[in-house]
C-alpha positions as a printed NumPy array, in Angstrom:
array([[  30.384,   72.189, -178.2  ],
       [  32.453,   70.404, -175.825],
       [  35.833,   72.371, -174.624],
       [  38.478,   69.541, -176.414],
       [  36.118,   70.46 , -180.077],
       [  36.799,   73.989, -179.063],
       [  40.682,   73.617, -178.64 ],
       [  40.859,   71.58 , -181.923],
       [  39.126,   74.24 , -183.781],
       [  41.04 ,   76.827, -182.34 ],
       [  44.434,   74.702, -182.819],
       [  43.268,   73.954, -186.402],
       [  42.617,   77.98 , -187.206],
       [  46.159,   78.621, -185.424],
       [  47.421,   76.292, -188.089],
       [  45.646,   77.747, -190.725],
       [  46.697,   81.241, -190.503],
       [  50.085,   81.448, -189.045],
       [  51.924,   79.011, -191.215],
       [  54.746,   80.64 , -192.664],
       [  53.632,   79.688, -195.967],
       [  50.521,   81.569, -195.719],
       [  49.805,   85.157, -196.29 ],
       [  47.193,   86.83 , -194.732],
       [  45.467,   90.46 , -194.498],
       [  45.007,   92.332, -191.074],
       [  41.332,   91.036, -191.443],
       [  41.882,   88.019, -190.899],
       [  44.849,   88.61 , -188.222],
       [  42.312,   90.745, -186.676],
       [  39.648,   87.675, -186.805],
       [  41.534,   85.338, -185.301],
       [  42.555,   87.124, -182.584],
       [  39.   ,   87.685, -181.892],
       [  38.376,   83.928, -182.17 ],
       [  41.323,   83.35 , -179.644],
       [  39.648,   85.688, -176.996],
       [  37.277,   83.455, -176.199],
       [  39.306,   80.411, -176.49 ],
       [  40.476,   78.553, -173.142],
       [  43.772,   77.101, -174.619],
       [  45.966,   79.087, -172.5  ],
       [  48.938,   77.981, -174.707],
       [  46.922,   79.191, -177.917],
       [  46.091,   82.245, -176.829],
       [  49.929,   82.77 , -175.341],
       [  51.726,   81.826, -178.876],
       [  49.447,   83.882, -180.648],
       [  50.189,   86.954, -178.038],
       [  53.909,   85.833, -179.451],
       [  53.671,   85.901, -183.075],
       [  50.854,   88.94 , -182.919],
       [  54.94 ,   90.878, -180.849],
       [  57.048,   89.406, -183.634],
       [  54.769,   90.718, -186.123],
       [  54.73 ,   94.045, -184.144],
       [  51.229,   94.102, -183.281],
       [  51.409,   95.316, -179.911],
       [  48.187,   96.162, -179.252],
       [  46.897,   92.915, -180.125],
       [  49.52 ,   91.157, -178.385],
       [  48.523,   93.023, -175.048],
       [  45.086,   91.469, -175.851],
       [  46.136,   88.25 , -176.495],
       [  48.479,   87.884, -173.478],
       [  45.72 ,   89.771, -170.862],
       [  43.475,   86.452, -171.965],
       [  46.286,   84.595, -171.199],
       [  46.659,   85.747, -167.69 ],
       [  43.629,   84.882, -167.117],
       [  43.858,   81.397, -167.934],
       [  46.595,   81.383, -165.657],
       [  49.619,   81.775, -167.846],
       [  52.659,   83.332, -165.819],
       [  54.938,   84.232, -169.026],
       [  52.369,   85.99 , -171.006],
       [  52.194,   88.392, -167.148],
       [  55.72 ,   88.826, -166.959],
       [  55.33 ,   89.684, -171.161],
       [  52.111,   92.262, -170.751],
       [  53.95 ,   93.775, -167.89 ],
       [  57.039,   94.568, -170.482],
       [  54.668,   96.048, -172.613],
       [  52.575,   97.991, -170.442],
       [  55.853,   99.182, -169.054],
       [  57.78 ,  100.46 , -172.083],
       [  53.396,  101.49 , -173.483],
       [  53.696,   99.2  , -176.544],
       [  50.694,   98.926, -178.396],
       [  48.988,  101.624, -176.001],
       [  49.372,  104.183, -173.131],
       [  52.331,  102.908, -170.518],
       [  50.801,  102.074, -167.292],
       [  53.686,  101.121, -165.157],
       [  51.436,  100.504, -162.19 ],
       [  49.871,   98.043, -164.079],
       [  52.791,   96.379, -165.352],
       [  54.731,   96.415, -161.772],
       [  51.528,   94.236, -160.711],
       [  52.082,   91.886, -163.372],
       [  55.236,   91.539, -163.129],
       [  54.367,   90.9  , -159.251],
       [  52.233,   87.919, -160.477],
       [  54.763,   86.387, -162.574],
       [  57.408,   86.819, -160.112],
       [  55.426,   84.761, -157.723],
       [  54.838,   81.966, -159.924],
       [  59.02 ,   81.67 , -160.608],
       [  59.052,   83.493, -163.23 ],
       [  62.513,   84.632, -164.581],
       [  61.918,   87.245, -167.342],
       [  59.628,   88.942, -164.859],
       [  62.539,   89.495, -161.921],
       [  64.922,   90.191, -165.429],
       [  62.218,   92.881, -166.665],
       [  62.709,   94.403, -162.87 ],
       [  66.062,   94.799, -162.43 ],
       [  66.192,   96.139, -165.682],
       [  63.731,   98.9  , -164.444],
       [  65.345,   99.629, -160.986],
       [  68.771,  100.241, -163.023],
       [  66.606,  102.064, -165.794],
       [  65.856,  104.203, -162.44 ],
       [  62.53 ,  103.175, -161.525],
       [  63.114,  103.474, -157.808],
       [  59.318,  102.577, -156.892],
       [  60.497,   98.817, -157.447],
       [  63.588,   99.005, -155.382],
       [  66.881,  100.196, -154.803],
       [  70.21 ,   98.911, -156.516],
       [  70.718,   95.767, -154.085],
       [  67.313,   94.466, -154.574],
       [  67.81 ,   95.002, -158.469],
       [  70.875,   92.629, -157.878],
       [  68.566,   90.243, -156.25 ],
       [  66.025,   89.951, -159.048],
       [  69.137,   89.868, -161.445],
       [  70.42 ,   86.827, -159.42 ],
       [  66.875,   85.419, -158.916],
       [  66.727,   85.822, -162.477],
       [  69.79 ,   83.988, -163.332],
       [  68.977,   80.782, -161.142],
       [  65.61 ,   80.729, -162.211],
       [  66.474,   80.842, -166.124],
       [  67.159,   77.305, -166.066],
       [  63.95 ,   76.153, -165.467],
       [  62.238,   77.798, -168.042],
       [  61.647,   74.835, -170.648],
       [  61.781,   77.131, -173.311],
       [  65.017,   77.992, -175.534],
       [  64.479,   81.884, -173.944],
       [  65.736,   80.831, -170.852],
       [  68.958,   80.735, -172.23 ],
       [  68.827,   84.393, -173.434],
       [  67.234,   85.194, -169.883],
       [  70.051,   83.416, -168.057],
       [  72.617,   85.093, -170.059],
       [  71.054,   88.997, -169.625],
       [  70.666,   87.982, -166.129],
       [  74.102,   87.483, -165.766],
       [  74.902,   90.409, -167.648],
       [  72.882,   92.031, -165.381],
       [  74.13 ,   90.855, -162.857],
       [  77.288,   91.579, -163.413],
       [  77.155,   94.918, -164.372],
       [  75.478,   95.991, -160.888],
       [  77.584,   93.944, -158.473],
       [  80.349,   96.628, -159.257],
       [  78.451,   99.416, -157.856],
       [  77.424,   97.902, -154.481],
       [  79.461,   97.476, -151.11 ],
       [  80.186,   94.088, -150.003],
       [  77.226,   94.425, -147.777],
       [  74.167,   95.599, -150.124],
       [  75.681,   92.213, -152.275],
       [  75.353,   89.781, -149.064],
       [  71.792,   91.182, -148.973],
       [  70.928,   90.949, -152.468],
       [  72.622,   87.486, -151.995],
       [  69.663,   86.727, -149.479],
       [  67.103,   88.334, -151.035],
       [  67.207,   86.034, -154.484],
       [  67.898,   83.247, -152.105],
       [  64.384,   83.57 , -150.674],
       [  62.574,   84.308, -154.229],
       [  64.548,   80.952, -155.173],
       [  64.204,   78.59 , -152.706],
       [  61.112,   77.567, -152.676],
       [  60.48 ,   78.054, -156.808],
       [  58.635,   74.9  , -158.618],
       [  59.935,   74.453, -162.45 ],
       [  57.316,   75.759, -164.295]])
């Protein structure tokens, strides 16, 4: 079976069961997902990792998006990193998580330097101190833009809530270094 037959099939089964109009049993949720596992359409396995979180499904989201990592897929890291972090559909393992959110971050990714400074002002000091969460809020912000999908919008504008929110608490010189810091993150970023 040649790897385009194997995308069609899988693309045809995505169609099949998650059409709105359809209804279908955790059986067959469960079967797909298994199906998608092996699949090596990154962007099939990463929407499926989506609708398996809307639906709640953590654990089979984490799945979903781990396969996705490994077909290279930067937003489904920056995703299993939120989940491993907050221990959605299994144990937390914020070590993990920090790592994936590492990966993303290198590959531009917005959410991912969003999900950090989040963290750092949630008080998870092990990924930096107040100015650096400024910088991944401001890294976050300019990098929203260039997400092609309508969530880098939402990003953008959480980023800038962020962003905002923090710049209060810092002296004029942990800002000029945050300033810096996204600079570099930025600067060199391809749109993705």
């Amino acid at each position: 079976m040649t790897t385009n037959s194997v995308r069609i099939q899988a693309s045809a089964l995505l169609l099949l069961l998650f059409a709105p109009s359809c209804r279908r049993n955790d059986d067959r949720s469960a079967d797909s997902t298994a199906v998608l596992l092996h699949s090596t359409d990154r962007v099939a396995v990463y929407d499926a990792g989506v609708d398996a979180y809307r639906r709640k499904e953590y654990a089979a989201a984490r799945e979903l998006w781990q396969h996705a990592v490994e077909l290279g897929d930067h937003n489904a890291a920056s995703n299993l990193g939120f989940l491993l972090y907050h221990g959605w559909g299994g144990a937390p393992d914020s070590v993990r998580a920090i790592a994936y959110w590492q990966t993303a971050m290198a590959q531009g990714d917005a959410e991912a330097h969003r999900h950090v400074a989040q963290a750092i002002m949630d008080g998870d000091r092990r990924l930096g101190s107040e100015s650096e969460a400024y910088a991944h809020a401001l890294a976050a912000r300019v990098l929203a833009p260039r997400e092609p999908e309508v969530a880098g919008a939402e990003v953008a504008h959480d980023a800038d809530e962020l962003v905002n929110r923090i710049r209060s608490r810092l002296s004029v010189r942990e800002r000029q270094a945050g300033d810096s810091l996204a600079h570099v993150w930025t600067a060199a970023r391809p749109v993705t």
